[in-house]
N, C-alpha and C positions, 0 to 999 in steps of 0.2 A: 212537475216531476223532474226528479236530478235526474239527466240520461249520461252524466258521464262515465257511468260503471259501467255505458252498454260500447264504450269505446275502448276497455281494457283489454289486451292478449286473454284471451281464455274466457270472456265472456259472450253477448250474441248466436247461444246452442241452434242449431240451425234441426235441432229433436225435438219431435213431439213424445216427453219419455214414457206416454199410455201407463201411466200409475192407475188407470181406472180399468185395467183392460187386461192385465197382466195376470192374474189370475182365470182369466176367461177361458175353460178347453178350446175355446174356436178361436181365439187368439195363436196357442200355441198348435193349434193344427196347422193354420193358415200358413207359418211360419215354416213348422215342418216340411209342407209339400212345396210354397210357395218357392218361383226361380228369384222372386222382390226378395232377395235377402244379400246382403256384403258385412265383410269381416273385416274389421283393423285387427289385426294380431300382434300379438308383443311377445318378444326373445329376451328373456331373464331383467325382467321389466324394461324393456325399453322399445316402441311402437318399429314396426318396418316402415318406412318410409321413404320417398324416392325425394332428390331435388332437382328443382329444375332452374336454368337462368333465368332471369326475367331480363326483360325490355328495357323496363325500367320500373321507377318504384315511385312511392308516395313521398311528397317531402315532408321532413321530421319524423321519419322512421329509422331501421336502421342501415345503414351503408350497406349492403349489400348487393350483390345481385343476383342473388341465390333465392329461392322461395321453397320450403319445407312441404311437400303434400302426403295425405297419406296411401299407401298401395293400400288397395282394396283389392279383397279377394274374394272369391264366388265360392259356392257351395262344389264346383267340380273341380276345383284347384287340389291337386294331390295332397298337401300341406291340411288344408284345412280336414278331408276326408280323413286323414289318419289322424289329426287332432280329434275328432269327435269319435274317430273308432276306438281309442282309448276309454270312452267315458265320460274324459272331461266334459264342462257343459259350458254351450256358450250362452254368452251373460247378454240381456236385452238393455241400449242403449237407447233406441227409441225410435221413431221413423220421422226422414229425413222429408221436413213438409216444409220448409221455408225455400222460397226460389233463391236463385243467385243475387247477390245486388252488385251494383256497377262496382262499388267503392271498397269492394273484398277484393277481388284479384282475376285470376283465372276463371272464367263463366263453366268453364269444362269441370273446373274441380268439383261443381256440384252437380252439374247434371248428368254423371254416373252414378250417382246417389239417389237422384230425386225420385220423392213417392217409394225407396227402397226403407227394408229394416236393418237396423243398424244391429250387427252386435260384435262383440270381443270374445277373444282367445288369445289363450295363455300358449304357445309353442315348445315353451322352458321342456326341457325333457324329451318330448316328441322328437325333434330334432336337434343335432348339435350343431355348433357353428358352421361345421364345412358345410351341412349340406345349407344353412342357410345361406353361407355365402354364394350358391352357386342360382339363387334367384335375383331378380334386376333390384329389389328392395333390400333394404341395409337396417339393422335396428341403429336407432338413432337416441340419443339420450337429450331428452326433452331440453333441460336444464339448462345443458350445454352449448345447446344451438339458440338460444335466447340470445347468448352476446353474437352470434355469429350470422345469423342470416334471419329471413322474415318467415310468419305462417300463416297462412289464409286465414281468416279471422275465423271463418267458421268450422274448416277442419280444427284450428286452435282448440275453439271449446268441446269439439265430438273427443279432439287428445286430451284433455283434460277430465272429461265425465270417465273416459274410459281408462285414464291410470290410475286415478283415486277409488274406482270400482271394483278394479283387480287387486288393489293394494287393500283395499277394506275385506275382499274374500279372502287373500292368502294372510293376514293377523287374527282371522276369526274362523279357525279350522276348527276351535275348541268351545263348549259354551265357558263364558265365565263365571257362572253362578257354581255348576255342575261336576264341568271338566271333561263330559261327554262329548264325542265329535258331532259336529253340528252341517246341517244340509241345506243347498240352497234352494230356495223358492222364489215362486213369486218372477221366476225368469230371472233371475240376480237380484231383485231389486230387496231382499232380505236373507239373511241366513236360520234356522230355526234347530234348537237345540233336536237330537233324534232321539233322546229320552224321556222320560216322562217330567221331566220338569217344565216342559212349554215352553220357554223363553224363548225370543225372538228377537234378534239384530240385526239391526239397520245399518246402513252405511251414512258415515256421520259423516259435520263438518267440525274443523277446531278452528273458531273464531281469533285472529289475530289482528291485534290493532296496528296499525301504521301511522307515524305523523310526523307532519311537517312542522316545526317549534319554530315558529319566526320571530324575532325581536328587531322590528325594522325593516331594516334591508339586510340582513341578514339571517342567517338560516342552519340551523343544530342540526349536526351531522357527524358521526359515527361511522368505527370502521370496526369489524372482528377480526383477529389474528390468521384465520383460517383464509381470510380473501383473497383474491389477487392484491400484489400488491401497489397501493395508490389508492385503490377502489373505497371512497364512502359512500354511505347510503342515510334515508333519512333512522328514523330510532321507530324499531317495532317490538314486537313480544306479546306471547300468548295471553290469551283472557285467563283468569282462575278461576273456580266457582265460588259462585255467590258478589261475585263481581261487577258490576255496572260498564259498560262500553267506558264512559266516564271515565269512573273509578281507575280501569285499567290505563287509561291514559296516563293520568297525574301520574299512578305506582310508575309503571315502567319507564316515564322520564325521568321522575326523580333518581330510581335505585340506577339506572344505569348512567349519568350524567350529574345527577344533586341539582338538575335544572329546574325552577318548578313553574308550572304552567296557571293559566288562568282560562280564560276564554276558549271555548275549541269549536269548530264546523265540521259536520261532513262533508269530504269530496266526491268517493264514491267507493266500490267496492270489484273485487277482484278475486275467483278461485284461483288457489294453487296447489297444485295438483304434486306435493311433495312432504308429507304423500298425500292429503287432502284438507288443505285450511281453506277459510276464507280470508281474506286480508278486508279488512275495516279502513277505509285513508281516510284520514281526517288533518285540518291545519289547526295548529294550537298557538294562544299566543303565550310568548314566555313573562316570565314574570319576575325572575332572577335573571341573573347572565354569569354568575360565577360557576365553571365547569369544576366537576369532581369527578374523574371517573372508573369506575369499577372494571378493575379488571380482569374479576372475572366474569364479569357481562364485553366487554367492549376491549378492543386496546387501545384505538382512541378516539375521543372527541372534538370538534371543534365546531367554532362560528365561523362560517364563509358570505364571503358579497355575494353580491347576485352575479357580479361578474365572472367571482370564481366558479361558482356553480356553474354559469353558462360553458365555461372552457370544459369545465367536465360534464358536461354532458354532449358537447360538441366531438369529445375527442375520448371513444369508447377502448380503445386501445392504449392510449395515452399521451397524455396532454404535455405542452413545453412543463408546465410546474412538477409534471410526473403524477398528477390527480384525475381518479377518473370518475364517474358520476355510476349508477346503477343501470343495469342492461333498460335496452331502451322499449323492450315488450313488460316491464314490468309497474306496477301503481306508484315504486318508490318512483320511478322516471318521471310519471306524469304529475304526482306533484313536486317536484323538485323544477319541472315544468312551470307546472301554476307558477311557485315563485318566481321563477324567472321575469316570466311575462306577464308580470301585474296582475295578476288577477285578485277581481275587486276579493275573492274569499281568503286574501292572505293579508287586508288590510284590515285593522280592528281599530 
């Protein structure tokens, strides 16, 4: 079994998310009364969350010495009391049954959790900024703190189930068939039309390929206009239906680059929780080398050594050439990684 997808930011759920249980009334009793319950809460999408220094860190992660965790908050915390006296409904993430392991971080970050249920709240409304600001947690914007400091592997993925869960409730107020407002059930884990049309939505994922195009020792790399600038990454883009994992490879390297590919591996796989894809990484081998590139997919493309790549990925801020490689909690890093460090899946 490939366990590299169990090594990416945002995977390793440390939930058990009881899909088989969530309908059960002695579930949502237990839950009801029970004091086993904490909250991650999010401020106009963005998680509260505290940081703390660390010691020190893992090497080949990122420079930091900062580590993201997140506040959790109990059913008597005034915040959350007046979130549910609203109405609003908090959404079941799952309960927290995997123990700490050495090689995550902080042993405390999960043992306020452990054997607890998890679930999320939306605060947007309830409260405004000031009074937010006047608690020890800060909303923090996921994204953003990717280039800038580390996150416990396994709060990672509890922040990842729960912004793509929030984000799949507030797109699906309405049914699509109908246009009826629609209700959640199932404890978040579905929303269902309230008219009589039935329909019933789930909270999806959108499949998005990623890959590493190697030809040699070197390695096809893209940058969009909107980036920082310097920053390439490897070439990704959404699956279409009726599409082949495949398929989508070849299309999206060709239209965005004219590169075309032959051979390709799985690496390994990675949620993103923006607002909720999966990311596909795979290496491919090229099969042309002549760049063409589309701009309006990319602004631009190129072939780098392995060298080059190393400096950018070494230098996340910015490298002497002024090139920087992709944040380093993300699957573009890890395989841009692979290549670097020979890995036998980037030789064909």
């Amino acid at each position: 079994m490939n366990d590299k997808g169990l090594l990416n930011t945002f995977s390793r759920s440390p939930l058990d998310r009881l899909n088989n249980h969530r309908n059960q009334a002695s579930l949502v009793e237990e839950c009801e009364k029970s004091n086993q319950v904490r909250y991650v809460i999010f401020f106009q999408r963005e998680p509260l969350l505290k940081l703390q220094v660390e010691q020190g860190h893992p090497e080949g992660t990122a420079k930091s010495s900062e580590q993201a965790h997140i506040a959790w908050f109990t059913k008597e915390h005034h915040l959350v009391q007046q979130i549910l006296e609203t109405g609003r409904q908090a959404l079941l993430l799952g309960k927290w049954t995997e123990p700490h392991s050495q090689c995550t971080g902080d042993a405390s970050s999960s043992s306020e959790v452990m054997d607890k249920y998890c679930f999320v709240l939306d605060a947007t409304g309830v409260w405004d900024s000031d009074q937010i600001a006047q608690i020890e947690a800060q909303p923090m914007n996921i994204r953003s703190l990717l280039y800038k400091v580390r996150f416990d592997p396994q709060e990672a993925a509890v922040l990842a189930h729960a912004q793509s869960l929030l984000e799949f409730h507030a797109r699906h107020q309405y049914c699509g068939k109908c246009g009826v407002a629609t209700r959640v059930e199932g404890m978040g884990s579905k929303r269902v039309c309230s008219s009589g049309c039935g329909m019933e939505w789930f909270p999806r994922s959108d499949p998005v390929i990623i890959v590493a195009v190697v030809n040699g020792d070197y390695l096809l790399m893209g940058r969009q206009a909107s980036w920082p600038i310097g920053r390439y990454s490897v070439i990704a883009g959404f699956m279409e239906h009726g599409e082949s994992i495949e398929d989508a490879i070849y299309r999206e390297v060709k239209e965005e680059t004219f590169i075309q590919v032959g051979r390709c591996r799985y690496h390994s796989s990675q949620p993103w929780p923006f607002p909720y894809s999966l990311m596909l990484g795979f290496v491919a081998e090229a099969s042309t080398q002549t760049i063409q590139v589309d701009k309006h997919e990319l602004e631009d493309a190129k072939w780098f050594s392995r060298e080059q790549v190393k400096e950018m990925l070494s230098n996340q801020r910015q490298g002497t050439s002024g090139l920087r490689g992709p944040p380093p909690q993300s699957i573009a890093y890890e395989l841009c990684h692979a290549f670097i460090s020979g890995d036998e899946i980037c030789h064909f």
